[in-house]
N, C-alpha and C positions, 0 to 999 in steps of 0.2 A: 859746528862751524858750517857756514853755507860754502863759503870759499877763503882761503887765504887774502883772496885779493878784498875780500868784504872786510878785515882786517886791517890792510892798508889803502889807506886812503891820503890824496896828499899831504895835509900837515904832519904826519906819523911816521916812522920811521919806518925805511923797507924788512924789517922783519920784526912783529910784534905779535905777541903769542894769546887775544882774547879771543872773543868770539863766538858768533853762531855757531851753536852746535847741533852735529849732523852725527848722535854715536851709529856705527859702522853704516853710513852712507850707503855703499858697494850695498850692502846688504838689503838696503831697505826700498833699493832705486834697482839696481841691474837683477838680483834676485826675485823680486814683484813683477819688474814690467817685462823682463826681456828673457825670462824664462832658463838664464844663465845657469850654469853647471855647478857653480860654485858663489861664492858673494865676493871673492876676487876675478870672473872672468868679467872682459871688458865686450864682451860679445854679445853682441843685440839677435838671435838667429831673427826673429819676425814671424816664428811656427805658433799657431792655434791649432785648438780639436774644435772639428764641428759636428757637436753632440748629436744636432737632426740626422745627420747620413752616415757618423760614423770615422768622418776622415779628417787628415792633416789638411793644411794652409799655410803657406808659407811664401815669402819670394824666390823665384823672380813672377811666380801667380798669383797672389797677395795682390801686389803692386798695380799690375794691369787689369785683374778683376775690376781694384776699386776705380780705376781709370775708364775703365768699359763703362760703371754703373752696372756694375754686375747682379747686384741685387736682384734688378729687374730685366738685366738681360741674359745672364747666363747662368741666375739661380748656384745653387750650393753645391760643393765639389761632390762629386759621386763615386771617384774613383784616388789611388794615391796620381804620385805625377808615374808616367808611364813612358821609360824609357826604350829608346828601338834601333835601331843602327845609326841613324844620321839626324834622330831627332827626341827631344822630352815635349811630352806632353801632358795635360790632365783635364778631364773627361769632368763637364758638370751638368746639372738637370737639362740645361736647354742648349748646351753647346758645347765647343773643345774650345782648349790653348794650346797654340802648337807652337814650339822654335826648333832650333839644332839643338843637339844632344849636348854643346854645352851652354849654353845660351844662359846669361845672366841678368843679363839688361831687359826689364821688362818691357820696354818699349819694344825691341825684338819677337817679342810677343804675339802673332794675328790668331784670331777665329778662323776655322776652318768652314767649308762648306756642309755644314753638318747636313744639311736638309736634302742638299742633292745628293750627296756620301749614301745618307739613308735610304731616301729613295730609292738608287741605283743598288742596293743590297737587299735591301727588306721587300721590295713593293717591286719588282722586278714582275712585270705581266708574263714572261718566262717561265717563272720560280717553279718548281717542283717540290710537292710534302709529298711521301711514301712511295713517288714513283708519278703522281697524277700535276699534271700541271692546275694550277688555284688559280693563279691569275690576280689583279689585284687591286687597288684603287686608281692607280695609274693608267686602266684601262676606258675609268669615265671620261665622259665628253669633254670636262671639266678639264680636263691636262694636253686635249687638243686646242692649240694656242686659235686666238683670232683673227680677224683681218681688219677689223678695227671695233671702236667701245663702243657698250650696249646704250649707252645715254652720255649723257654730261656730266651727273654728277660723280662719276665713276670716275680712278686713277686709270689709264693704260700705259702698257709699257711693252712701244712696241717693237723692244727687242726679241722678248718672250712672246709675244700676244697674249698678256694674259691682261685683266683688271683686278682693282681690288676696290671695294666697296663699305659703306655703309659703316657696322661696329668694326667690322674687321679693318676699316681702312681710319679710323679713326685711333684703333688702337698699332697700329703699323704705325704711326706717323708719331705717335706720343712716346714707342719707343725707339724713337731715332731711325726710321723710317729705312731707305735703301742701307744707308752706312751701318748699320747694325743688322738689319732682314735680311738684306741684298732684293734681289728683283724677285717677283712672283713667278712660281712653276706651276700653274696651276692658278684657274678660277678657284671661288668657293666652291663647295660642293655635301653633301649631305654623305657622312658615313659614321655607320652603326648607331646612330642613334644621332650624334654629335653632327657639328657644323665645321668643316675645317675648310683652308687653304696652305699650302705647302708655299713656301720661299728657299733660297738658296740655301739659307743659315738656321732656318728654325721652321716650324710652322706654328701656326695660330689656329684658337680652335674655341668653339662655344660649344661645351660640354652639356647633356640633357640636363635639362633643370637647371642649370647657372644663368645665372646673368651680365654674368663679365666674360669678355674675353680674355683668356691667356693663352699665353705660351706651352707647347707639347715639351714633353720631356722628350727630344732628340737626342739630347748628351748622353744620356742614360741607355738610353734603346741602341744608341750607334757605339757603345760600349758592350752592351750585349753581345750586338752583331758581330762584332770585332773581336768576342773570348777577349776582353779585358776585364783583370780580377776586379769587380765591384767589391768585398769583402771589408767589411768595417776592418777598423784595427785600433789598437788601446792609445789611448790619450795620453799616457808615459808621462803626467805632470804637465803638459802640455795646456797653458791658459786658456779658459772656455773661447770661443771667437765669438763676439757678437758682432752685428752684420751692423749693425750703427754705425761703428765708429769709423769705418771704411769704405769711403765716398770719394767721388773726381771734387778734385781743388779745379775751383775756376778765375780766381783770384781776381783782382779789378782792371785789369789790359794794361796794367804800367809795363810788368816784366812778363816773358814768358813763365809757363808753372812746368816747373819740372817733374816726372813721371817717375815713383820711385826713391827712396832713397837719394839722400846729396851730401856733399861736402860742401859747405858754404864759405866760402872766401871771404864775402863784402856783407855788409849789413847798413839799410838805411832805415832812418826816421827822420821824412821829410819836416813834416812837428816841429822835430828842435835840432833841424841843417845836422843830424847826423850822418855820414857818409864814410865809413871806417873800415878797416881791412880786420879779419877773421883767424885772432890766433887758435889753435887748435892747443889746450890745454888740460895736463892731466890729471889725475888724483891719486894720492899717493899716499898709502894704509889711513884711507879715509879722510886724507885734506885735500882739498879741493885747490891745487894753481894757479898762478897769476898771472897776464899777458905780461910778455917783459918788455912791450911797449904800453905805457901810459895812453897813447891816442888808439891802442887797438881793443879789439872784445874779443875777451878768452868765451871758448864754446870749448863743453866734457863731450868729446864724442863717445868715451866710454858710458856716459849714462842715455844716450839716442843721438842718434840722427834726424836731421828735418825726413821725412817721407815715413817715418815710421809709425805714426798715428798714433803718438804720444807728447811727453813733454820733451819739451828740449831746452835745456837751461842755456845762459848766456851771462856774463858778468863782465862790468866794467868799469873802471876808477872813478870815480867823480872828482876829484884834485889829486895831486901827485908833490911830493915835496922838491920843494926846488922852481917846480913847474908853476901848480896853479891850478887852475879848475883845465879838466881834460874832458874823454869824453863821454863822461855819462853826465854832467854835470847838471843839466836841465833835466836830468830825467824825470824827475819829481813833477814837472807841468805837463806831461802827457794825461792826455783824459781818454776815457773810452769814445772807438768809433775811429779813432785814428790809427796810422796806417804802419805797419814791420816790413820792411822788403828785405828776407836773406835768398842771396846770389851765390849760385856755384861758381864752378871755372868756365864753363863755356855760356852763360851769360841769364840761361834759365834757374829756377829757384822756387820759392814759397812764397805767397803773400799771408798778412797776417793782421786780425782786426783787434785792437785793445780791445780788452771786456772789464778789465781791474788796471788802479794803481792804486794803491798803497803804502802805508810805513808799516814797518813791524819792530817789534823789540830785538836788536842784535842777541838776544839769547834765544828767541825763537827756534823750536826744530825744526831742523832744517827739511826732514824729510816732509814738513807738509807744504813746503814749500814746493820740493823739484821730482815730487811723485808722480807717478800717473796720475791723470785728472777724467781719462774714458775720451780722449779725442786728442787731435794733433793739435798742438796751441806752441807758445814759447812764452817761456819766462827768464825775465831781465832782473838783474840785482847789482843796486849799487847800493855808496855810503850813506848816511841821512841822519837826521837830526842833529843834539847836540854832540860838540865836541869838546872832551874833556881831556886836551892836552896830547892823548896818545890815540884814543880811541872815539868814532863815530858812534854814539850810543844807538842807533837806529839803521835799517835796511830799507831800500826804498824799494819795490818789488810790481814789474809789471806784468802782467798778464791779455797776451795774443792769443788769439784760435785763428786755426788756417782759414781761408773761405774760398 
């Protein structure tokens, strides 16, 4: 069975026993995707191992990483999360996430000043090795600010007096520029071989022999500095994380996109004038619930949540006896390209682009229906095809990916 309510549909009578079948569901859905303890917990944790470094991933760092574009701006965890009197944090290749010590909400979430942090610890023109003062990079000319820029085509910023230039400022700007670097400490300048410039948040550097510019591993090194344990730890069953599937949603500017994890209330498909409230629907030794309103969509929060970076099922009556056609009724005419909008309670949410609609045979497993599919999408099930008296002999089945 996909769901109960795929069962009933309005000519039918409200409890009728065919259907899609899903044998143990729970098992095939919450034990696959969500890493659950059991094939009865309804508990999504959101933990990955990231095999490259060694470490966990989990919310509420999961969430905001992928929100940052983390891939590309703060690289892969380096450390576990690292808690301290008044705050959790966790230390990755090119940066931190810091909040309070119980901080949930990954939006609650900022990067720290890693670049100045390090500086002021590692690169201290003061510092002392053995007794002898070293001195450091922060002694070149380079990190004495200006009075104004060497030319025009140069960035200056003359809070710092510093410029940024050429690849390096080409590459400052692609990845998200002040809002993610913060402001320049420091000209370019030539050290050890390499090409670097320091920023608040990270530095940037053209290593000998490359050709690209990248990002220093600050996260890393101001974990060092810090005596925070770097120290791999075991994967405990914990599903691989791959860095794909975990991206900022930018959705189309209809609604806000919410950050994280949600509970979605409302659901629209402008398509076909849906606009419906969001019953929150269980499953019960493997049968999947009905909304006990006809005009509303039952959502399994026990198989995800929208923000989880998987599927998220959704089901809803196409007619209702007594009634008539409700509200999945048109769903069958949605085509790819058109548009999902699920709303939490304070008005942010998910957008969502059809990629499939489909019929399928109501004995269809279910589970290749509402499995993981490797990315955040939603999938809608209503009645379909013929009707024979009690039963809908078909599932209409549409398929969204976030965007």
């Amino acid at each position: 069975m996909i769901m109960a309510c795929l069962k009933v549909c309005a000519r039918s009578i409200p409890r009728i026993s065919a259907p899609l079948t899903v044998v143990t569901l729970l098992a095939l859905t919450l034990g696959t995707l969500a890493n659950a303890p059991s094939a009865d917990a309804a508990v999504f944790t959101n933990s990955y191992y990231v095999a490259e470094t060694g470490h966990t991933f989990s919310d509420p760092f999961l969430s905001r990483w992928a929100d940052l574009d983390g891939r590309k701006t703060l690289g892969l965890p380096v450390t576990e999360p690292v808690r301290a009197s008044k705050s959790l944090s966790q230390y990755f290749e090119y940066g931190v996430l810091t909040g309070s010590k119980n901080v949930k909400s990954p939006a609650k979430l900022k990067t720290i000043a890693a670049g100045s942090e390090l500086l002021d610890l590692h690169h201290d023109p003061m510092r002392l090795v053995t007794g002898r003062r070293v001195g450091s990079d922060r002694e070149t000319s380079a990190f004495s600010p200006r009075t104004k820029p060497s030319n025009a085509k140069v960035e200056y910023d003359q809070q710092t007096g510093h410029q940024i230039s050429g690849q390096i400022l080409s590459k400052y700007k692609s990845l998200g520029g002040e809002e993610v670097l913060g402001r320049p400490l420091s000209d370019a300048f030539a050290s050890a071989g390499n090409r670097v410039q320091w920023f608040e948040n990270g530095r940037l550097e053209l290593r000998a022999n490359a050709k690209d510019i990248s990002l220093g591993a600050v996260g890393f090194e101001l974990a060092v500095m810090n005596g925070v344990d770097f120290s791999k730890v075991r994967a405990d069953g914990l599903l691989a994380f791959n860095a794909d599937r975990f991206r900022k949603f930018v959705g189309d500017g209809t609604i806000p996109e919410a950050s994280g994890p949600f509970a979605p209330v409302e659901i629209k498909i402008p398509a076909i004038n849906v606009d419906a409230k969001i019953e929150q629907v269980g499953i019960d030794n493997g049968v999947m619930g009905i909304p006990a309103d006809p005009w509303n969509v039952a959502w399994y929060p026990a198989i995800s949540e929208p923000g989880m970076y998987t599927n998220v099922v959704f089901a809803g009556h196409k007619d209702w006896w007594n009634v008539g056609p409700t509200v999945f009724w048109n769903l069958n005419q949605l085509v790819p390209d058109q548009m999902i909008y699920l709303i939490g309670q304070d008005g942010a949410g998910g957008t969502y682009k059809i990629t499939k609609s489909y019929a399928v045979d109501a004995n269809v497993n279910a589970a290749e229906v509402v499995s993981d599919h490797g990315s955040e999408m939603v999938t809608l099930i209503t009645c379909d095809g013929a009707f024979d008296g009690q039963h809908y002999l078909q599932r209409w089945i549409v398929i969204a990916e976030r965007i």
